[in-house]
C-alpha positions as a LaTeX table, in Angstrom:
\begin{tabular}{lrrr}
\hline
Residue & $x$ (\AA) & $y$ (\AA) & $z$ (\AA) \\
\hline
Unk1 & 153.10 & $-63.51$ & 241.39 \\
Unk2 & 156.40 & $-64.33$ & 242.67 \\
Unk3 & 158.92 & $-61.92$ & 243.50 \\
Unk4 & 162.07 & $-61.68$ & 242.41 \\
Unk5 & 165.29 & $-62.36$ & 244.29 \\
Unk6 & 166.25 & $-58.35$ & 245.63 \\
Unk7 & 169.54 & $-57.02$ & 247.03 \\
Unk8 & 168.25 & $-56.09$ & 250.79 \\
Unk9 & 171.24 & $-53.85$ & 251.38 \\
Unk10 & 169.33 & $-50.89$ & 252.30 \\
Unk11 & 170.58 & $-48.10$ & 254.75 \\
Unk12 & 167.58 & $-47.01$ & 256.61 \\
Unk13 & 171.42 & $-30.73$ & 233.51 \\
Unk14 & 173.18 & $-32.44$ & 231.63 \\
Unk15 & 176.31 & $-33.34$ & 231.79 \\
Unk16 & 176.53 & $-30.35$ & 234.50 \\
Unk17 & 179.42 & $-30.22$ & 237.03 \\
Unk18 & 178.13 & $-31.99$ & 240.24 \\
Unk19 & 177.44 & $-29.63$ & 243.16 \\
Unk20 & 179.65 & $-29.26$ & 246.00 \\
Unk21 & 178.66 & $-29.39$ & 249.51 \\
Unk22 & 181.47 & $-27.81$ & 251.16 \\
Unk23 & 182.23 & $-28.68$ & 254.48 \\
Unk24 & 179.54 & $-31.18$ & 254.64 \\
Unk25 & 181.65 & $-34.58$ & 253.54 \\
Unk26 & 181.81 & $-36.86$ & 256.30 \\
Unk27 & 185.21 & $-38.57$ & 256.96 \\
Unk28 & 183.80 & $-42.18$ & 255.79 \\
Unk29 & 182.27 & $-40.60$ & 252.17 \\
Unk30 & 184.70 & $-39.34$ & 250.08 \\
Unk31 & 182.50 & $-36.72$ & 247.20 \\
Unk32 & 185.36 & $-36.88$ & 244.86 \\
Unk33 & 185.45 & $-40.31$ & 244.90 \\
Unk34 & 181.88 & $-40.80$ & 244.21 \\
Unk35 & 181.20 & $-37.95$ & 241.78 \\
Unk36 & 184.22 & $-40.10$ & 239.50 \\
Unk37 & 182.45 & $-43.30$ & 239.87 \\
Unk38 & 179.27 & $-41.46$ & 238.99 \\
Unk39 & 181.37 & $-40.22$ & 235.76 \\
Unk40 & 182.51 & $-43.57$ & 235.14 \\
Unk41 & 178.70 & $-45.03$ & 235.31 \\
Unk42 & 177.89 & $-42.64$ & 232.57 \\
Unk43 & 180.73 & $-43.36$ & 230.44 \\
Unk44 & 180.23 & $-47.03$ & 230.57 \\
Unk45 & 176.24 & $-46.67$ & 229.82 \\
Unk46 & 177.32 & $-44.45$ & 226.97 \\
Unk47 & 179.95 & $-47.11$ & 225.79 \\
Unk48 & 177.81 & $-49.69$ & 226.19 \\
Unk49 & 180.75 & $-51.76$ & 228.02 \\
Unk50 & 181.26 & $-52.58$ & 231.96 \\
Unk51 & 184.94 & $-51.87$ & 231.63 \\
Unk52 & 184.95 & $-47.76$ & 232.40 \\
Unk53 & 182.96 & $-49.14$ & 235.86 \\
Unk54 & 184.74 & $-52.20$ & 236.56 \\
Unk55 & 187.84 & $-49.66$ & 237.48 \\
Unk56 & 186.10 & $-48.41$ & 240.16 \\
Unk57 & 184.28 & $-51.05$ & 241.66 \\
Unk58 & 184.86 & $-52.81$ & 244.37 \\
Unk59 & 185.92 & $-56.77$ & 244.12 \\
Unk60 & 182.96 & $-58.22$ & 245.67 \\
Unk61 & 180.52 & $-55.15$ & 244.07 \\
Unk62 & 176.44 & $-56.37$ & 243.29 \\
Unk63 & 174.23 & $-55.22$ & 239.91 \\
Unk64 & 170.56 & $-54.91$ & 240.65 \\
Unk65 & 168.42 & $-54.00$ & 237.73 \\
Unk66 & 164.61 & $-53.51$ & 238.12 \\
Unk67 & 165.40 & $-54.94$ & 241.62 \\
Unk68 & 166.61 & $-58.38$ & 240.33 \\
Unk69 & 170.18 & $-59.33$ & 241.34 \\
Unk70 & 172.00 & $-59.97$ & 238.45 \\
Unk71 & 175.09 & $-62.24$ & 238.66 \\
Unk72 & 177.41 & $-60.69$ & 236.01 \\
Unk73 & 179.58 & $-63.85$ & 236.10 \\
Unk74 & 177.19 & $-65.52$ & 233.52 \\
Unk75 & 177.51 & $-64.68$ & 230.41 \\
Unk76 & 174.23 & $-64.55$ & 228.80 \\
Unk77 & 173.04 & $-62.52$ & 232.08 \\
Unk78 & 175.49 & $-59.78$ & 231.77 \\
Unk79 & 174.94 & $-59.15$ & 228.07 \\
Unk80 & 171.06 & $-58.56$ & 228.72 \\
Unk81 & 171.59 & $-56.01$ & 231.75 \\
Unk82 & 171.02 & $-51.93$ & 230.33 \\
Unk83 & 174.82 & $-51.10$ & 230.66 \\
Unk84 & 175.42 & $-53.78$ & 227.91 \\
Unk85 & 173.48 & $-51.23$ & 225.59 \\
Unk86 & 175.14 & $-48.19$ & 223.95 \\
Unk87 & 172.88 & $-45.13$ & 224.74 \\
Unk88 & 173.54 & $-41.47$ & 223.62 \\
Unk89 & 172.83 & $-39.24$ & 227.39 \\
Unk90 & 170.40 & $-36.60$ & 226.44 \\
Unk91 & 170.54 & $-35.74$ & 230.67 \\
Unk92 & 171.95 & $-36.81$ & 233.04 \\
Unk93 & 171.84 & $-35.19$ & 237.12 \\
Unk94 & 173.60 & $-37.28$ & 240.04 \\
Unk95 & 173.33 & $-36.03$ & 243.57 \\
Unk96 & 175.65 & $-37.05$ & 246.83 \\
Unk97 & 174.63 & $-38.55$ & 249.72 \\
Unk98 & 177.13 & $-38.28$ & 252.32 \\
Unk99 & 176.29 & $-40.19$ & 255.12 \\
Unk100 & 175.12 & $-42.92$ & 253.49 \\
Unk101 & 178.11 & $-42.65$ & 250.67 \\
Unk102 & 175.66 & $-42.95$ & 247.84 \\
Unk103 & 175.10 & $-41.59$ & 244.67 \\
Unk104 & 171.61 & $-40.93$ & 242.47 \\
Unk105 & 171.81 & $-40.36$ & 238.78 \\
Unk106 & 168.88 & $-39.32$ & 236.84 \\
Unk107 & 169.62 & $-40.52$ & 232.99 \\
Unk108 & 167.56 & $-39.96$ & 229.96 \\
Unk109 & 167.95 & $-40.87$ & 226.59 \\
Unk110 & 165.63 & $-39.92$ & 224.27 \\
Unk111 & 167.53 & $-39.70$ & 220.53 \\
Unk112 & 166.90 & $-42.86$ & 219.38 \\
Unk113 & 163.04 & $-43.40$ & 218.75 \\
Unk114 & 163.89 & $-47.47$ & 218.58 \\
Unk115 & 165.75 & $-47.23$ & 222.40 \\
Unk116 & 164.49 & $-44.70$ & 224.76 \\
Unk117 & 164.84 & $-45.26$ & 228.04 \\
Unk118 & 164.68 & $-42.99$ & 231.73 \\
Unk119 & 166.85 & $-44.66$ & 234.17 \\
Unk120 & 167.62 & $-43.83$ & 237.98 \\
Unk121 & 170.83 & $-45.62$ & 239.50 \\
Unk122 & 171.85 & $-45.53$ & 243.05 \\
Unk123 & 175.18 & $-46.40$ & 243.71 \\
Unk124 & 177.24 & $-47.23$ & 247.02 \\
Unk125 & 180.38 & $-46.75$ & 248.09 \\
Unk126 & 182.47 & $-48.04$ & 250.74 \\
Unk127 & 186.19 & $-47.45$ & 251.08 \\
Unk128 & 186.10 & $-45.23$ & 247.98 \\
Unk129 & 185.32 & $-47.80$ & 246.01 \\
Unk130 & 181.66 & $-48.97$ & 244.24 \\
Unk131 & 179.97 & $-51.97$ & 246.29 \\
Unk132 & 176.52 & $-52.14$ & 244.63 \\
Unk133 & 175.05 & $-50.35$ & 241.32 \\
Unk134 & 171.09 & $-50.32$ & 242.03 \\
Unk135 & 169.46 & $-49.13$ & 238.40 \\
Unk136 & 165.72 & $-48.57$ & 237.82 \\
Unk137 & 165.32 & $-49.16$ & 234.17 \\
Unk138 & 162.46 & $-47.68$ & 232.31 \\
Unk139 & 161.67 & $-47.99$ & 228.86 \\
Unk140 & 158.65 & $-48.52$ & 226.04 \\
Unk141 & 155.84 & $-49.90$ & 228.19 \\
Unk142 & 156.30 & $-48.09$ & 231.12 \\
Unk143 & 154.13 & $-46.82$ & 233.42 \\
Unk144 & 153.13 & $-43.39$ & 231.26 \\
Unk145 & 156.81 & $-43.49$ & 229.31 \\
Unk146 & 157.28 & $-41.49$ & 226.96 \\
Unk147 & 161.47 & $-40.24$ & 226.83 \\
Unk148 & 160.91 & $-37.48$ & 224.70 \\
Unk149 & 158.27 & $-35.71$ & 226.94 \\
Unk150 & 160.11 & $-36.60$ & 229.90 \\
Unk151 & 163.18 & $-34.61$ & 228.82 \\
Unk152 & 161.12 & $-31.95$ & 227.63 \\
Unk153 & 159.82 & $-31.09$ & 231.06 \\
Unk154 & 162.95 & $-31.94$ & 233.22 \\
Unk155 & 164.68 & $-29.29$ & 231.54 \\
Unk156 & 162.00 & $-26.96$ & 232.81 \\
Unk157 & 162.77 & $-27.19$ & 235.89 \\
Unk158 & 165.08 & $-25.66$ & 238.45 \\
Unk159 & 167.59 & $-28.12$ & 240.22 \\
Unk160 & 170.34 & $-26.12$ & 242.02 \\
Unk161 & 171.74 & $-26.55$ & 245.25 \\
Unk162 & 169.87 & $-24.85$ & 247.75 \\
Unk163 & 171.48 & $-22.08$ & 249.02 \\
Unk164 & 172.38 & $-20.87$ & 252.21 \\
Unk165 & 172.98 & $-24.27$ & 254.01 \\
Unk166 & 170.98 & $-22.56$ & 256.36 \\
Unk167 & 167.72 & $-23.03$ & 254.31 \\
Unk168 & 168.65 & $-27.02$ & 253.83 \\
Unk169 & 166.03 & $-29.47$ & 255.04 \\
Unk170 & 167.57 & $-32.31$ & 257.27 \\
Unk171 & 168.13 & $-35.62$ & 256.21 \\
Unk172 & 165.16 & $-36.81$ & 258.81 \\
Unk173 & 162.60 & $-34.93$ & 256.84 \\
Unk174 & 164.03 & $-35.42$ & 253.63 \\
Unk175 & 163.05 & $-39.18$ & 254.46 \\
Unk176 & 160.14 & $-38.73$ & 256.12 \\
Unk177 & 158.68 & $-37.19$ & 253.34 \\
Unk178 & 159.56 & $-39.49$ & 250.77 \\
Unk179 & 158.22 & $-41.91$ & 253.42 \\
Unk180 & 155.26 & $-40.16$ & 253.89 \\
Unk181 & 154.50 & $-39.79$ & 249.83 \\
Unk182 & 155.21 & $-43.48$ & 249.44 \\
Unk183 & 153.03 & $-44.65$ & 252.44 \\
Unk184 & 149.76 & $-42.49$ & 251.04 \\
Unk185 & 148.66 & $-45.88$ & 248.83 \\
Unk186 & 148.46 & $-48.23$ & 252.34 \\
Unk187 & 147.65 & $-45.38$ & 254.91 \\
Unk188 & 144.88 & $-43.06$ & 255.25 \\
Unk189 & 146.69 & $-40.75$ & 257.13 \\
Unk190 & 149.61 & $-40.51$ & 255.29 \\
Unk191 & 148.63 & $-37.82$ & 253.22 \\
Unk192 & 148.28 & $-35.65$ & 256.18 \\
Unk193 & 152.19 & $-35.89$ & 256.75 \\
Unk194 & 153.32 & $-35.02$ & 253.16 \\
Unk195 & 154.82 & $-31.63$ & 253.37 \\
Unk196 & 152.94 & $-30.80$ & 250.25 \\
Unk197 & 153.86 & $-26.84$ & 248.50 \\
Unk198 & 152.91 & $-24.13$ & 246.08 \\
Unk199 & 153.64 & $-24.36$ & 243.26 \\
Unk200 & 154.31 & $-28.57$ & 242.73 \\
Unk201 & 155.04 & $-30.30$ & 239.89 \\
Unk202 & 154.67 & $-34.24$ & 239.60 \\
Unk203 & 157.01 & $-36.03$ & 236.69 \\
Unk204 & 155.00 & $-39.33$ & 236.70 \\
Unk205 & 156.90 & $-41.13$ & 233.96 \\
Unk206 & 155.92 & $-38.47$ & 231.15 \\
Unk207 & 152.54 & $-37.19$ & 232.83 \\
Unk208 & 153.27 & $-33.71$ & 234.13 \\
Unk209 & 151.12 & $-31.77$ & 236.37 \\
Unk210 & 152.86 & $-28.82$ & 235.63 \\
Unk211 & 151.75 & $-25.76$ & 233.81 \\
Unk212 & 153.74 & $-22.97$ & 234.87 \\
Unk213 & 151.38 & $-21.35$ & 237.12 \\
Unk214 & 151.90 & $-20.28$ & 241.09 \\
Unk215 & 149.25 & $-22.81$ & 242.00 \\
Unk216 & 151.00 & $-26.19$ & 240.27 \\
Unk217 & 150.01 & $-29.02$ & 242.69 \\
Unk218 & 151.49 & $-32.70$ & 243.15 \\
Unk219 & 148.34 & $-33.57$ & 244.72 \\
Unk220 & 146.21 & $-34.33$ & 241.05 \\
Unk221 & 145.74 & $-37.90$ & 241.39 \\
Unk222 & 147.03 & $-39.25$ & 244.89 \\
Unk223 & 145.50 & $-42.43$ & 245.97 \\
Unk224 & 141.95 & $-42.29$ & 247.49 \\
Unk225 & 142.08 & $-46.02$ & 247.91 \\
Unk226 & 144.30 & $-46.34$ & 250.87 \\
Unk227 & 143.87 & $-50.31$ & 251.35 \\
Unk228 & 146.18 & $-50.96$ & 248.15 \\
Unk229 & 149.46 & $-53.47$ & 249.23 \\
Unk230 & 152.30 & $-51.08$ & 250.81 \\
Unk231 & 155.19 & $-50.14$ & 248.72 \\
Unk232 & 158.11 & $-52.15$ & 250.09 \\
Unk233 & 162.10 & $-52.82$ & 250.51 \\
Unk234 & 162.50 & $-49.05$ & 250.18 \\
Unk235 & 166.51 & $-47.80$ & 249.55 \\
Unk236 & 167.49 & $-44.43$ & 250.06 \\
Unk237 & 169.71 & $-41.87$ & 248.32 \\
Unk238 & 169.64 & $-38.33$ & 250.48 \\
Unk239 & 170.93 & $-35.26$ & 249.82 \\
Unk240 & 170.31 & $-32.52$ & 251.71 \\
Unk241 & 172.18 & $-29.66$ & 249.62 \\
Unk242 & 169.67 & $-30.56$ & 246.78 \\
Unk243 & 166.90 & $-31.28$ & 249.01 \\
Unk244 & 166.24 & $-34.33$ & 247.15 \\
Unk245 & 165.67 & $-37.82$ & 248.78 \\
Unk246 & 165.55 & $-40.59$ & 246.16 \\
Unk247 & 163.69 & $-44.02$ & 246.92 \\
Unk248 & 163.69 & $-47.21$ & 245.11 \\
Unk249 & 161.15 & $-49.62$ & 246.25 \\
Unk250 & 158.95 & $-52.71$ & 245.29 \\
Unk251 & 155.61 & $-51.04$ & 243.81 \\
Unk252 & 153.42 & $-54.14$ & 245.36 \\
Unk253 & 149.99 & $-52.69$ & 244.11 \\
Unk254 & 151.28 & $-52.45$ & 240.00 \\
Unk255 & 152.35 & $-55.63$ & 239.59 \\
Unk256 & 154.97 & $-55.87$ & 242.08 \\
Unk257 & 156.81 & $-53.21$ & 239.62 \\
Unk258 & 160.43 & $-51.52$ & 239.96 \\
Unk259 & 159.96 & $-48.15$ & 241.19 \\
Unk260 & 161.71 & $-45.01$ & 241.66 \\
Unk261 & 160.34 & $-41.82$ & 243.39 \\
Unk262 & 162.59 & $-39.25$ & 244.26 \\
Unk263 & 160.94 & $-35.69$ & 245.77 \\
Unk264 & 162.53 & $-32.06$ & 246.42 \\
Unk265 & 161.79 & $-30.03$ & 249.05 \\
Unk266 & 162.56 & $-26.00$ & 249.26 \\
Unk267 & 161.74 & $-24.56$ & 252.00 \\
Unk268 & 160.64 & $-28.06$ & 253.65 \\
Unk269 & 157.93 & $-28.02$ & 251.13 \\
Unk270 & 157.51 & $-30.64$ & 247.89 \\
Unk271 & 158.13 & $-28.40$ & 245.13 \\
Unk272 & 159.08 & $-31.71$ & 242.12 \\
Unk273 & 158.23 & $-35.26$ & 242.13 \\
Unk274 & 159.93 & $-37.50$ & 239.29 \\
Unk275 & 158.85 & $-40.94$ & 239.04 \\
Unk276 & 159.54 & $-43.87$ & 237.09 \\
Unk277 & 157.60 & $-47.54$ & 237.21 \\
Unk278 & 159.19 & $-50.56$ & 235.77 \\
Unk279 & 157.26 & $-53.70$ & 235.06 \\
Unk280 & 159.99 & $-55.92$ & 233.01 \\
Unk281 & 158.56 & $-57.42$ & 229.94 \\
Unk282 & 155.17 & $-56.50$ & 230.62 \\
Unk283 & 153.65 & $-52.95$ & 229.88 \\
Unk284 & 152.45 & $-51.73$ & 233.34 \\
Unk285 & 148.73 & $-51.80$ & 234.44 \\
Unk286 & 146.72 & $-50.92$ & 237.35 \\
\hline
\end{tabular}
């Protein structure tokens, strides 16, 4: 199967105010700027229209969807991309990365039965303004989608800054476990590394291993066929006040598939796992 032509610029509840990590902005990543360009994503999803983004975007900015490249100059291209589509926001949770001056938005509409979709975006920023919108765009077909159950267990769970910055994982093991969780498929070992807690829950498109018990595990169901192709061109959104690290890669052993992981830590151990899998116009397969 060919790949598709990808964007390699990588560095290394609802409608809820964004948290605040005070003291934390670095002088290059401007939080207010990014949580209004976050805002401004969402409003143009919900409007269906490019406009509410294209006033905060940079003039050279890049749209990847399902990591194609999309050149918005064409017509015909830009009316098939997601944020041509009107969608009603049943959830919606961005987080701030600010070394890397990135964004992560978790969005999921599930109201209309004929147009669900779970989407993760990652979105860049230099100079305050947007230079790439990077959207993983799951829908009907899916690995294990289902929009309905996905919202249903999202809003079970507890995403709040963690609190004292004290208790904050660094951004290094933030990664490296995100790295480690992703490298488990190609790498015997890797499984060793994952900083795996009590209790875990796994969101893997609309599977849950969750059932409100102290021993929940993320470990039902990781690979025991480590010789599968490595999941590649990873790009990373990190936050360390929400403990989250967000990674959008190539998902080489599912059909070369979109993919987004993102993992929390608390504690420096995984408490949730969301996934979604992507494989365009075909429903996704093992």
């Amino acid at each position: 199967m060919k790949r598709a032509a990808f964007i390699l610029a990588f560095v290394a509840s609802s409608h809820a105010a964004p948290h605040v990590q005070a003291n934390l902005d670095s002088p290059s990543c401007n939080q207010t700027a990014m949580a209004a360009a976050a805002d401004a994503y969402i409003v143009a999803q919900t409007a269906g229209k490019l406009a509410p983004l294209l006033a905060v975007t940079a003039a050279n900015w890049t749209y990847v969807e399902n990591n194609k490249a999309i050149d918005l100059a064409d017509a015909s291209s830009a009316g098939a991309i997601i944020l041509a589509k009107a969608l009603k926001v049943d959830h919606r949770r961005t987080n701030y990365d600010l070394t890397a001056c990135a964004t992560y938005t978790e969005l999921v509409s599930a109201s209309d039965a004929a147009n669900p979709y779970v989407i993760g975006t990652q979105i860049r920023h230099a100079e305050d303004q947007v230079v790439s919108v990077d959207s993983i765009v799951s829908t009907t077909g899916a690995w294990l989608f289902d929009a309905k159950k996905t919202l249903e267990h999202i809003l079970q769970e507890n995403w709040t800054t963690i609190l004292p910055a004290s208790a904050r994982d660094a951004r290094s093991v933030l990664q490296a476990a995100g790295d480690a969780y992703l490298d488990m498929w190609s790498n015997a070992t890797a499984s060793a590394a994952v900083p795996w807690g009590t209790p875990c829950t796994r969101l893997e498109g609309s599977a849950y291993t969750g059932h409100n018990r102290t021993d929940d595990s993320c470990k039902a169901g990781i690979p025991s066929n480590h010789n599968q192709a490595p999941n590649t061109h990873r790009r990373y959104v990190i936050d360390e006040a929400m403990g989250s690290v967000s990674v959008f890669c190539v998902w080489e052993h599912m059909m070369n598939a979109a993919d987004s992981h993102e993992l929390r830590l608390e504690g420096g151990k995984l408490r949730y796992v969301h996934t979604m899998t992507s494989c365009g116009a075909k429903a996704c397969k093992l």
